[in-house]
VEXDREN-2710 file (C-alpha; in Angstrom, 1 decimal):
% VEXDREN-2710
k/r/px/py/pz
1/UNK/-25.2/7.8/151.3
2/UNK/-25.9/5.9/147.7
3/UNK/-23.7/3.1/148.1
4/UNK/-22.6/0.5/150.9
5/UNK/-19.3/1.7/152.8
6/UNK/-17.5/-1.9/152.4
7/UNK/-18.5/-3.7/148.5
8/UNK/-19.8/-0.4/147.4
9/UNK/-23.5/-1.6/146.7
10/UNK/-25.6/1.1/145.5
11/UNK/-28.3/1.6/147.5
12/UNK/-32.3/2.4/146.5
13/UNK/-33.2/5.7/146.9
14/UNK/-36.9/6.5/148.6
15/UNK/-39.3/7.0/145.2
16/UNK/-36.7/5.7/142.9
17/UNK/-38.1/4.4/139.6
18/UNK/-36.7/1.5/137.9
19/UNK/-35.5/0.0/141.0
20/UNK/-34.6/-3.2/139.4
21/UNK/-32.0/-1.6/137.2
22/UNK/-30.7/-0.2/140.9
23/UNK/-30.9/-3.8/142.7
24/UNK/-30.0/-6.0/140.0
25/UNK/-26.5/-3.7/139.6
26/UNK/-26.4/-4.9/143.2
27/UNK/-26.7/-8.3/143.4
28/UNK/-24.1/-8.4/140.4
29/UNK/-21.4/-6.6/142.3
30/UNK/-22.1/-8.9/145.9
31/UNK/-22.1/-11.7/143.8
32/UNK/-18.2/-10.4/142.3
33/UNK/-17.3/-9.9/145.7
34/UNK/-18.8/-12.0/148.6
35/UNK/-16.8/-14.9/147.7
36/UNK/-13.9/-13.6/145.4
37/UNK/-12.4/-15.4/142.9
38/UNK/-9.5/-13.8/140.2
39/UNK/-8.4/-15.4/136.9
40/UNK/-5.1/-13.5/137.6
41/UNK/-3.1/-10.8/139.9
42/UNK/-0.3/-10.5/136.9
43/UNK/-2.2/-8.7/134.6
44/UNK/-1.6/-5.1/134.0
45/UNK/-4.2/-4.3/130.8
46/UNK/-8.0/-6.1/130.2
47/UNK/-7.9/-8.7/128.5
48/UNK/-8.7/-8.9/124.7
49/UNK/-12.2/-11.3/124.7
50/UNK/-12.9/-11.0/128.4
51/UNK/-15.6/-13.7/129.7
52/UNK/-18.5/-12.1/131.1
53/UNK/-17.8/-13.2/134.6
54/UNK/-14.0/-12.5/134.3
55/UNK/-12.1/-10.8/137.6
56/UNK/-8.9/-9.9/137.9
57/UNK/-6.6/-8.0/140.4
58/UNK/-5.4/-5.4/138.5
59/UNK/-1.2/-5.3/138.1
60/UNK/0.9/-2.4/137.9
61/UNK/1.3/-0.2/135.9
62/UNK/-2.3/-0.8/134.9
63/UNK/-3.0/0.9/131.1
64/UNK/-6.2/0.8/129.3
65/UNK/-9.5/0.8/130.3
66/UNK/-7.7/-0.4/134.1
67/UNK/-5.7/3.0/134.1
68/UNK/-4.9/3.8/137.6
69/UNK/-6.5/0.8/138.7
70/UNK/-3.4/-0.9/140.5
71/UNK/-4.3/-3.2/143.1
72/UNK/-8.1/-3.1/142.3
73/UNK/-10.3/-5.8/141.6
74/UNK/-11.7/-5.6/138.1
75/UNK/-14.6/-8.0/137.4
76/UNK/-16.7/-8.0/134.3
77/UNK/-20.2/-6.8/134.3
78/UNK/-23.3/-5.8/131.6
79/UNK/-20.0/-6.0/128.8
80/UNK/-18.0/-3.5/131.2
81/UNK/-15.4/-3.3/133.8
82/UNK/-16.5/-2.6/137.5
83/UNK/-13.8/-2.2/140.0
84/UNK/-13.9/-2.6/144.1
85/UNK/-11.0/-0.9/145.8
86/UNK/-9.8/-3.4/148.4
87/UNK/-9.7/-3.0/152.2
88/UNK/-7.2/-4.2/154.3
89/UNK/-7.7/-8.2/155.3
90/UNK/-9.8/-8.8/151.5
91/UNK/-8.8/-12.3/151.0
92/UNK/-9.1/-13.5/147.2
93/UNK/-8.4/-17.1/145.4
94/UNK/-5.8/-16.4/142.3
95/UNK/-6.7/-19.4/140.2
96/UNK/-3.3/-19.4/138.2
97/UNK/-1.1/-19.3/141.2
98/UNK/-3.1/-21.9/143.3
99/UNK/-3.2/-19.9/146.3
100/UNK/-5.1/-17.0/147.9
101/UNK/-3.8/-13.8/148.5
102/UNK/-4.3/-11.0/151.0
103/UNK/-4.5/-7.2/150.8
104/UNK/-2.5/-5.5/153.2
105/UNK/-3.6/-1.8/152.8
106/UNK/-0.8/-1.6/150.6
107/UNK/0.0/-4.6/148.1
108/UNK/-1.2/-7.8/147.7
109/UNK/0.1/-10.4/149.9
110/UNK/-0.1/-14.2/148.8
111/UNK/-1.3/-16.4/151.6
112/UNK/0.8/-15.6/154.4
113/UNK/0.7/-17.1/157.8
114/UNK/-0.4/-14.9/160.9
115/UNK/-0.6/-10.8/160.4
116/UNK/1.2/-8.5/157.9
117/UNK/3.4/-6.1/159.4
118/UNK/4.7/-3.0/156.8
119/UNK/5.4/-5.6/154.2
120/UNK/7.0/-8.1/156.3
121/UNK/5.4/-11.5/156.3
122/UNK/5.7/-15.1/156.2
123/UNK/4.1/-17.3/154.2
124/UNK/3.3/-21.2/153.1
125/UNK/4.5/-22.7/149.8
126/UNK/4.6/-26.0/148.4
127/UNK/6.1/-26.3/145.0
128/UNK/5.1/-29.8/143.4
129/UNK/6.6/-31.8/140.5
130/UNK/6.9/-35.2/138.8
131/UNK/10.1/-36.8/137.9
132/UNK/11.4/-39.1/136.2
133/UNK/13.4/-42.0/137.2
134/UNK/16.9/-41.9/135.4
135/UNK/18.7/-45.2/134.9
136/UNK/21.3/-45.2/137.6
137/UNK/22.8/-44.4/141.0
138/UNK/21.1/-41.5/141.7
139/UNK/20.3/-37.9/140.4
140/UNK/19.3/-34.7/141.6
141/UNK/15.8/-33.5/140.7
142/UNK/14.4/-30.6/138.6
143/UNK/12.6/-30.0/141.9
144/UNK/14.2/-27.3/143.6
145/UNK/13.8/-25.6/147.2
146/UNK/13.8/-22.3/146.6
147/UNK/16.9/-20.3/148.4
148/UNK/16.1/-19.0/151.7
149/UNK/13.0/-21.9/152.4
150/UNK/12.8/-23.5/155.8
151/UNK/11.8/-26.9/154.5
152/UNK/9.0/-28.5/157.1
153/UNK/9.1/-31.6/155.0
154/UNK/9.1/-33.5/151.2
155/UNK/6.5/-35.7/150.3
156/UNK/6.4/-37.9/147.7
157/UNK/4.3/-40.9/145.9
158/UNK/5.1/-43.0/143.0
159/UNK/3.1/-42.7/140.0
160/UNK/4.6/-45.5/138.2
161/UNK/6.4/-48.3/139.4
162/UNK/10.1/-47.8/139.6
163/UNK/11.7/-50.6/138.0
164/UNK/15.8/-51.8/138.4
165/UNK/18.5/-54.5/139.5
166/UNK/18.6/-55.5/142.7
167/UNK/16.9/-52.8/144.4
168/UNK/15.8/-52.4/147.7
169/UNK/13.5/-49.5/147.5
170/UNK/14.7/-45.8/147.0
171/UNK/15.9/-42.8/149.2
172/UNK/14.6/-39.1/149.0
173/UNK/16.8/-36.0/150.3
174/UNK/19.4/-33.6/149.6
175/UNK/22.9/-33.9/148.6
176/UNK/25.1/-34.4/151.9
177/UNK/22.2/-35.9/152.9
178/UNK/20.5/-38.2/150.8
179/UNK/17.9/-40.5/153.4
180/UNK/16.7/-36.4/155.0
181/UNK/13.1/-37.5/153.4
182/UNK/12.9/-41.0/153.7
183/UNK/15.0/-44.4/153.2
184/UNK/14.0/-47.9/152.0
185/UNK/10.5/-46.2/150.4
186/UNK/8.2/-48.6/148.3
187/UNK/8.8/-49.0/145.1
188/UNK/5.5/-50.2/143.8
189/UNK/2.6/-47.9/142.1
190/UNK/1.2/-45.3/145.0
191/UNK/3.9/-46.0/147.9
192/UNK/4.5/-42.6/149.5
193/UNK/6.6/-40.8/151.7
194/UNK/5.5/-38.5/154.3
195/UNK/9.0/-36.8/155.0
196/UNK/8.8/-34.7/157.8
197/UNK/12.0/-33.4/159.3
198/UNK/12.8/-33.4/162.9
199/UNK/13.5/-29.4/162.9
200/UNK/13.1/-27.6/160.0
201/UNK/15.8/-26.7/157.7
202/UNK/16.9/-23.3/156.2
203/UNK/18.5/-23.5/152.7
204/UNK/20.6/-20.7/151.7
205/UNK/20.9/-21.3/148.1
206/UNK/18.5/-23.1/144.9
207/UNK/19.1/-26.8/146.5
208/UNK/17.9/-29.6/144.3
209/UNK/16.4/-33.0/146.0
210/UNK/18.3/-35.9/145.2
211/UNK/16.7/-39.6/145.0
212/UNK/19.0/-42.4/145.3
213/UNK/17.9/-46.4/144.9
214/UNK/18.7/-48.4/148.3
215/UNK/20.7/-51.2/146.6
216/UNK/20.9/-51.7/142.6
217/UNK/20.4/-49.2/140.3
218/UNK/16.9/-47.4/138.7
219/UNK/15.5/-48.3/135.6
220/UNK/12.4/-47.0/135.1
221/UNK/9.2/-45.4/136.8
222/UNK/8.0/-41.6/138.3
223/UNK/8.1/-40.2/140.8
224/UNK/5.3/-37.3/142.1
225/UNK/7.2/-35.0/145.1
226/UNK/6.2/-31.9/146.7
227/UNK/8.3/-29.2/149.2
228/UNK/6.8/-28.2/151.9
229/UNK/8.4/-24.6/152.9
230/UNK/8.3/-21.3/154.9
231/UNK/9.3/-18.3/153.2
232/UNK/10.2/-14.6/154.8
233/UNK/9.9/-11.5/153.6
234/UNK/11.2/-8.4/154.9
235/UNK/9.5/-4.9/155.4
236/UNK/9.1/-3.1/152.8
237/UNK/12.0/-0.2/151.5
238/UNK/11.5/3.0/152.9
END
């Protein structure tokens, strides 16, 4: 056996000469992969001016210097590519999602909660965004839940003061249901909402949160919010 059966280390060999060529080769590829961290999963072809500690998982189709790599990791060593085919249960960190994702012997799976099953899953999201306050009596959000979420919850804090006549404080839901989230919520500089929902709710189509003022009408001020969600997935097509 030359190399290790799980990160592929190459092993010494009894005699060998330059075994620091040998170990050092090593130690590069366990430190790649012991605690795994990728730029991307979306990218299908190295990059142009690769930094030499770059890893990615490799997209399909994969083309270059990554041809036939699909699903691999790629990480930059010595001015080359080295590649580790995944086992299933490899959990790596994608730093431009945010989130981790899984291998699951046949695709990568981003950070689902509890086992894999043939491509079904679920998993945890959380989509965050600051809004705006527009002058008013209310308005729906850019911040969308995603069709087919079950929302556990919307949090929110206010980043800067919201400012209007007569108001009371502010409201955070949904159209149909405007106080789901929260009523009567502070108004000043870092008053929050912890909005969690009694049962969690299933939204069958893009649903937008709406905030409303409790008495008066908004002015002026922003507002950070985040959904809290559960999304499904089915098997995969046979």
């Amino acid at each position: 056996m030359s190399d290790t059966p799980n990160l592929s280390l190459p092993l010494l060999a009894a005699g060998q000469a330059q075994k620091h060529v040998t170990m050092n080769e090593a130690l590069a590829r366990l430190d790649a992969l012991a605690a795994p961290s990728v730029i991307s999963a979306d990218q299908a072809a190295p990059p142009q001016s690769p930094a030499v500690d770059a890893a990615y998982i490799v997209a399909a189709p994969a083309s270059e210097d990554w041809s036939g790599r699909e699903n691999a990791l790629a990480f930059r060593i010595n001015d080359g590519w080295e590649f580790a085919e995944p086992k299933p249960g490899w959990r790596v960190w994608v730093a431009d999602r945010g989130e981790a994702a899984v291998f699951s012997g046949l695709a990568w799976v981003v950070d689902p909660v509890g086992p894999v099953g043939m491509g079904a899953q679920m998993r945890a999201g959380m989509i965050v965004g600051d809004e705006p306050i527009q002058p008013g009596t209310g308005f729906d959000t850019a911040l969308t839940i995603p069709d087919r979420a079950v929302v556990v919850g919307v949090t929110g804090r206010v980043i800067e003061t919201i400012g209007g006549a007569g108001l009371g404080g502010w409201r955070l839901g949904v159209a149909g249901s405007t106080d789901r989230y929260g009523s009567f919520i502070g108004l000043e500089k870092n008053s929050s909402v912890n909005g969690v929902t009694g049962a969690p709710v299933g939204y069958f189509e893009p649903t937008p949160l709406r905030v409303e003022p409790d008495g008066g009408a908004f002015a002026t001020g922003v507002v950070r919010m985040s959904v809290h969600y559960l999304a499904l997935t089915p098997p995969d097509a046979v």
